[in-house]
C-alpha positions as a printed NumPy array, in Angstrom:
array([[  55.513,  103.557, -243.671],
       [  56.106,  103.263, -239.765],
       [  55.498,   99.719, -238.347],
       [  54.421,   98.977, -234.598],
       [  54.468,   95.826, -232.71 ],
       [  51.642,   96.372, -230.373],
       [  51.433,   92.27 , -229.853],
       [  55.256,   92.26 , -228.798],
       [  56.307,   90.075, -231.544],
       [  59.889,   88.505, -231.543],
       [  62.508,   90.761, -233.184],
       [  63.119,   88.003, -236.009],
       [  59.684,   87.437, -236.783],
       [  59.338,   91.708, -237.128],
       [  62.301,   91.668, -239.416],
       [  61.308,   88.955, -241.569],
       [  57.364,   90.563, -242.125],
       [  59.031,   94.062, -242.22 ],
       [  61.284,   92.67 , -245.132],
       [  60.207,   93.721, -248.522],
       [  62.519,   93.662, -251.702],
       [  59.628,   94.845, -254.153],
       [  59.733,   96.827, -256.595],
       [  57.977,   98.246, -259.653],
       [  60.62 ,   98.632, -262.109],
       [  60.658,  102.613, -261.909],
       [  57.277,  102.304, -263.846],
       [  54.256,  104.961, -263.777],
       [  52.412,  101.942, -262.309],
       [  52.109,   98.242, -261.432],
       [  49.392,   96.257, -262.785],
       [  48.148,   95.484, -259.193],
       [  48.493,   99.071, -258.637],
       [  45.878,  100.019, -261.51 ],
       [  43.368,   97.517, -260.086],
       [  42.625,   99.242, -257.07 ],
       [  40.926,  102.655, -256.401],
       [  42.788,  105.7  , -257.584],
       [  41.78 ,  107.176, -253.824],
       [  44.026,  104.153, -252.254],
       [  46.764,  104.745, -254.62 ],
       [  46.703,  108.903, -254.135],
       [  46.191,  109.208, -250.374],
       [  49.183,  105.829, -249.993],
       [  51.519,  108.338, -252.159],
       [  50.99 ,  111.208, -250.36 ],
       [  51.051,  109.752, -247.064],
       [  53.844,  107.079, -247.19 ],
       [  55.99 ,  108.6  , -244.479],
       [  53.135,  108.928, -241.894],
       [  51.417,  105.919, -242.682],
       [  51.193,  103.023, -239.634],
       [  50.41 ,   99.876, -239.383],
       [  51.128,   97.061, -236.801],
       [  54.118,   94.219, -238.244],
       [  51.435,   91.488, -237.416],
       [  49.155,   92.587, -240.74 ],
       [  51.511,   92.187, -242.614],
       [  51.732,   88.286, -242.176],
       [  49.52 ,   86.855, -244.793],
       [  50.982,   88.656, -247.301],
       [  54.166,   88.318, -246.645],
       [  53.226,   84.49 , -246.423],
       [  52.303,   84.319, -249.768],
       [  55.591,   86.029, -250.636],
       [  57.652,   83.088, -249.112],
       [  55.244,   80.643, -250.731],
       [  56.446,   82.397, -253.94 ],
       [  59.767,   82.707, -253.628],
       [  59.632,   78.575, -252.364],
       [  57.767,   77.901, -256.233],
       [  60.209,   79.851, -257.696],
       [  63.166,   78.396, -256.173],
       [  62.434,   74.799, -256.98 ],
       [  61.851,   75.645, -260.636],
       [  64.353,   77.787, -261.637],
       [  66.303,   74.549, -263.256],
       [  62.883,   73.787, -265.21 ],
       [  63.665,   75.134, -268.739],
       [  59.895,   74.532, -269.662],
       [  58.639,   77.229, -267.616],
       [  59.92 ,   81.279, -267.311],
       [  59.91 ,   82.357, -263.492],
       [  59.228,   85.903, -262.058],
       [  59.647,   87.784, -265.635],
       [  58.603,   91.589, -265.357],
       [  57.685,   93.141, -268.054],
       [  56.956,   96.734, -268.886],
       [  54.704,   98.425, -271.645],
       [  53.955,  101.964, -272.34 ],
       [  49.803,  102.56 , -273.067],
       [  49.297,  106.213, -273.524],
       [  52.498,  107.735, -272.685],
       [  52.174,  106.006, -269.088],
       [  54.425,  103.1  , -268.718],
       [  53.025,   99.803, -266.462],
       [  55.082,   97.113, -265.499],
       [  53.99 ,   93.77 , -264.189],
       [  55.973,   90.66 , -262.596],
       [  54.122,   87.059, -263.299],
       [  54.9  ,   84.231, -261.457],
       [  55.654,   81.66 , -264.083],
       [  55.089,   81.272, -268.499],
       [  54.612,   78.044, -269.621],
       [  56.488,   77.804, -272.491],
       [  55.413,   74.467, -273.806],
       [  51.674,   74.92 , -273.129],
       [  51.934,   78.794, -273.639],
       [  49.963,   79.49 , -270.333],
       [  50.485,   82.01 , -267.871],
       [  50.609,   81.017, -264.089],
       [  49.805,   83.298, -261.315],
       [  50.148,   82.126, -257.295],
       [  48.135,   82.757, -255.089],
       [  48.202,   82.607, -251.34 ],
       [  44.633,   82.807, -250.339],
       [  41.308,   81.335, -248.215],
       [  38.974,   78.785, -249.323],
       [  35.993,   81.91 , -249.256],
       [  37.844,   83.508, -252.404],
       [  37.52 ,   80.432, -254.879],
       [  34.386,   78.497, -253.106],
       [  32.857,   80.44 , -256.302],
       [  34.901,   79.365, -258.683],
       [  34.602,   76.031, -257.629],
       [  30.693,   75.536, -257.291],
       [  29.79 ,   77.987, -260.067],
       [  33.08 ,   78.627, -262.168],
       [  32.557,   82.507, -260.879],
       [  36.311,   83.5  , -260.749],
       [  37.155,   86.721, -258.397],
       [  37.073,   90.116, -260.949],
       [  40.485,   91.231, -259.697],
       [  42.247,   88.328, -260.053],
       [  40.996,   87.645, -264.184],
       [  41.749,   91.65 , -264.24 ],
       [  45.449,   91.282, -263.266],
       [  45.823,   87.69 , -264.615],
       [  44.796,   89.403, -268.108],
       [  46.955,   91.941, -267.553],
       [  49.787,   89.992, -267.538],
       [  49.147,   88.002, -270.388],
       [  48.691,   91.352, -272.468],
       [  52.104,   92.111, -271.465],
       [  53.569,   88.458, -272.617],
       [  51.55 ,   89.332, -275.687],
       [  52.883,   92.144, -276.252],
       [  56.854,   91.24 , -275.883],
       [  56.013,   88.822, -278.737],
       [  54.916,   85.461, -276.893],
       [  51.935,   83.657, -277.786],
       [  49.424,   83.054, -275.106],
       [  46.729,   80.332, -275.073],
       [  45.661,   80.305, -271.505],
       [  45.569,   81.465, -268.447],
       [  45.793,   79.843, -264.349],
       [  45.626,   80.438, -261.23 ],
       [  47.081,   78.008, -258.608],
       [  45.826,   78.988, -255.235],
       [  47.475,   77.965, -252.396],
       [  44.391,   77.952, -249.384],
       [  46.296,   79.094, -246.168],
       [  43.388,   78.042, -244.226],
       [  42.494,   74.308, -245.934],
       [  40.886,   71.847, -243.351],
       [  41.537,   67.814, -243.903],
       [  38.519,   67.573, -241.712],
       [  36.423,   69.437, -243.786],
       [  37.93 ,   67.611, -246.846],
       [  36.145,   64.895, -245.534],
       [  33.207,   65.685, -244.361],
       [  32.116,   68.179, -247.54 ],
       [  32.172,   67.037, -250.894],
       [  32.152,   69.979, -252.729],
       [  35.535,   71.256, -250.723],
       [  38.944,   70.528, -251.9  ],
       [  40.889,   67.429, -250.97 ],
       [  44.145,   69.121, -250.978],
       [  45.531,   72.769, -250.002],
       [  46.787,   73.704, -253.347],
       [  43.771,   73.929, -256.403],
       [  44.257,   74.883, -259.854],
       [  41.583,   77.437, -261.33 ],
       [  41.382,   78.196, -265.297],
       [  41.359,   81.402, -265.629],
       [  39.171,   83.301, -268.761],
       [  41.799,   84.35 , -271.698],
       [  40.373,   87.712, -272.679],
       [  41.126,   88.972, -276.539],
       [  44.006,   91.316, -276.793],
       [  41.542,   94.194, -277.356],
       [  39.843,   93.115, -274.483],
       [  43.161,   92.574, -272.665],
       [  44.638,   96.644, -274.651],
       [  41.258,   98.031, -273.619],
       [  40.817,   97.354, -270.17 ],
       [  44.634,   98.227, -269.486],
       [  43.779,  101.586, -271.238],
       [  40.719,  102.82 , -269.34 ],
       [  42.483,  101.911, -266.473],
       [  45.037,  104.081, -266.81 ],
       [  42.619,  106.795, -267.918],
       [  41.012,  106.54 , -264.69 ],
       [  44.302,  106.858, -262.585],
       [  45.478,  109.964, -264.531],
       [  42.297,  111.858, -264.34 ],
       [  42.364,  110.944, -260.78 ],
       [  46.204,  112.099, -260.457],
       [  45.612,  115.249, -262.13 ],
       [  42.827,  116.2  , -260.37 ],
       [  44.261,  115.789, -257.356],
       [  47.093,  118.167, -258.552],
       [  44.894,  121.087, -259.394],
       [  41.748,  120.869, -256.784],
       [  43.377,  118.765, -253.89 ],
       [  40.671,  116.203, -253.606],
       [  40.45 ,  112.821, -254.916],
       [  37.823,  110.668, -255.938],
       [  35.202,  108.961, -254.077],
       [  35.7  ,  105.184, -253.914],
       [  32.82 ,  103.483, -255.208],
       [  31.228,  100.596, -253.273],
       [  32.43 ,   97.991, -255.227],
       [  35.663,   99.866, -254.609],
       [  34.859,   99.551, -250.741],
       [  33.874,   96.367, -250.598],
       [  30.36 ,   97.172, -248.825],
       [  28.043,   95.081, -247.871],
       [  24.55 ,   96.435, -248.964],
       [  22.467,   98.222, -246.264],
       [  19.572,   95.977, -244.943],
       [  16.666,   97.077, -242.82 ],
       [  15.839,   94.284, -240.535],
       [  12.252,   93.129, -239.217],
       [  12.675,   93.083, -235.535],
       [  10.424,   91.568, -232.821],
       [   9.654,   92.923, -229.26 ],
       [  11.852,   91.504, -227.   ],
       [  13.87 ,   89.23 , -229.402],
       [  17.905,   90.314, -230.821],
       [  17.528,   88.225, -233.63 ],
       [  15.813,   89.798, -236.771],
       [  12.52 ,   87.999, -238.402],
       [  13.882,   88.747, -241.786],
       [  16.404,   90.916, -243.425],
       [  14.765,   92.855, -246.463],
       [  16.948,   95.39 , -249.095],
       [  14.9  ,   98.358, -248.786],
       [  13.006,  100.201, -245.948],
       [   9.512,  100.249, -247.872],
       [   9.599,   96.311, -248.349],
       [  10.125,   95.806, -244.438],
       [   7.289,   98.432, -243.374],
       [   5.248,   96.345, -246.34 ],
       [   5.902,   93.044, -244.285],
       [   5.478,   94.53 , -240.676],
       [   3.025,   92.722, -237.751],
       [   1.777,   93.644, -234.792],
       [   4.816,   94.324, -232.104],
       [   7.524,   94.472, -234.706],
       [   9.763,   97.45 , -236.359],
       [  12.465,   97.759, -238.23 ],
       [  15.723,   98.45 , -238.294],
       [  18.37 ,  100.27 , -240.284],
       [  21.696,   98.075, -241.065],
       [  24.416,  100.369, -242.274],
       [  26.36 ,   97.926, -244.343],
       [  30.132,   98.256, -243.259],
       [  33.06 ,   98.839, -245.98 ],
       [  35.312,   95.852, -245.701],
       [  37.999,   96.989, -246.856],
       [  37.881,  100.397, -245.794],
       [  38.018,   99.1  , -242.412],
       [  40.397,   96.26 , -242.409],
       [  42.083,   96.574, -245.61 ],
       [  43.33 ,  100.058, -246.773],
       [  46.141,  101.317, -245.71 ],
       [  45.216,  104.946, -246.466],
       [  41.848,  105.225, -244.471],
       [  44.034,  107.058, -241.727],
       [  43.991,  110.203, -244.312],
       [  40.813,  109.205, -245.873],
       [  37.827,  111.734, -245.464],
       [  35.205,  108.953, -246.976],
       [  36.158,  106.939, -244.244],
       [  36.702,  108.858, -241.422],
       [  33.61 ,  111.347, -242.019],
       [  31.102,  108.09 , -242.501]])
C-alpha cells in the first residue's frame, strides 16, 4: 500500500502510523479477516501494491495498537494472565490464526482490547446489545483457546473510549465515569463457536474461487456496507428541514398535505465511503 501525507504531517509522526509489525502467522486467514466481506478481502489482495491512503487514517488504529502494546507491557510479569498468544487451527483444510489480547488463567476468561468511541458500546450499556463483530471475533478466539485444550468460561471486552468526556460524565447518568469500561461478552457453545468459524470460511472460499474462474467477486451486502436505509422525506414549500422522515415512498405520498412533496434519501454506505480500503477498485462503489 502507498501512503500520502496530504496534511504535511511531521516525518516522526508518518513513521510511527506507517509502522506496522503485524502479521498473520502465514495462515489462509485471520479471524478479523473472515469477519469482513469477502469483496474487501479479494479486491485488498489483488490491489495491495496500488492501494493509497493518506498516513493521517491510519491514526486511530494505530492508537489502539500502542494502547495494546502499553497493556501488554505492564503485564507481561503477571503469571495469572497469558498476553498476545496466537493461535492457529485448521477448519476444512483452510488454516485461521488469531492473536488475543490476554487469557485469564485463574478465571478462565478471554480478554479482548479495544480502542474505540462511546457510540460503539452506548448499546451495550443501555440495552446489553453488544456490537455483532466484536462477539463474532471475541468467539472466535475463545474457539481457538478451546481448541488448544484450555477451558473457557467467559468472555470480555475492555474498551478503551478514545473520545470519553469528564463533562459529560457529569452531566449524563447513563454515560461512563471513566474512559476505560468493561463489557461481558456472550460465551457461545463450541458448536456455535465450530459452526460459525466454518460457514465463514465457506463463504470466503466460494468467494476466492469464484473470483479465480469468472473474475468478479461478490456483492457486499448492506449490512456488509454499513448503509443507512433509504428514507423518503415529507418536505414543505419553502422550508430545508423535512416534516417527517418515512421508510417507504407509498407511506410519505399516504401522509402528504397541501404544498408538500417528497423526497428520495439515498442512504449512504458508511463504510464504503470512509472505511474500505478497496473501494478505489470497487465497481459497487464506484458505479453507485
Amino acid at each position: 500500500m502507498k501512503h500520502t501525507n496530504i496534511y504535511n504531517l511531521p516525518q516522526i509522526v508518518v513513521n510511527a502510523l506507517t509502522h506496522d509489525e503485524y502479521s498473520a502467522g502465514g495462515a489462509d486467514y485471520s479471524m478479523t479477516t473472515l469477519l469482513k466481506a469477502p469483496q474487501q478481502v479479494i479486491l485488498k489482495n489483488e490491489n495491495e501494491g496500488a492501494l493509497v491512503q493518506d498516513v493521517s487514517d491510519l491514526f486511530f488504529s494505530r492508537m489502539g495498537t500502542w494502547t495494546h502494546e502499553g497493556l501488554e507491557k505492564a503485564n507481561r510479569d503477571n503469571d495469572d494472565i497469558i498476553c498476545e498468544q496466537r493461535h492457529t487451527i485448521t477448519i476444512d483444510g483452510v488454516t485461521i490464526s488469531g492473536a488475543t489480547d490476554v487469557y485469564d488463567r485463574v478465571k478462565h476468561e478471554v480478554i479482548d482490547y479495544k480502542t474505540t468511541s462511546y457510540y460503539a458500546i452506548k448499546d451495550a450499556l443501555s440495552h446489553g446489545k453488544i456490537k455483532p463483530d466484536w462477539e463474532q471475533q471475541t468467539n472466535g478466539y475463545a474457539y481457538m483457546w478451546r481448541t488448544n485444550g484450555f477451558a473457557v468460561r467467559g468472555i470480555k471486552i475492555i474498551a478503551v473510549l478514545r473520545d470519553w468526556s469528564r463533562a459529560m460524565s457529569f452531566r449524563n447518568k447513563d454515560y461512563p465515569k471513566t474512559p476505560i469500561v468493561s463489557l461481558e461478552i456472550p460465551l457461545w457453545s463450541e458448536k456455535e463457536q465450530h459452526d460459525f468459524i466454518f460457514d465463514r470460511v465457506r463463504v470466503h472460499e466460494q468467494a476466492r474461487k469464484e473470483y479465480l474462474i469468472t473474475g468478479e467477486t461478490p456483492e457486499c451486502t448492506d449490512e456488509e456496507r454499513w448503509k443507512i436505509p433509504d428514507k423518503w422525506a415529507l418536505m414543505t414549500e419553502g422550508k430545508k428541514r423535512a416534516l417527517k422522515l418515512y421508510n417507504t415512498e407509498s407511506e410519505a405520498y399516504q401522509n402528504i398535505g397541501d404544498n408538500e412533496y417528497v423526497e428520495f434519501r439515498e442512504g449512504k454506505a458508511n463504510k464504503c465511503e470512509n472505511y474500505c480500503p478497496a473501494n478505489q477498485f470497487c465497481s459497487q462503489f464506484l458505479n453507485k
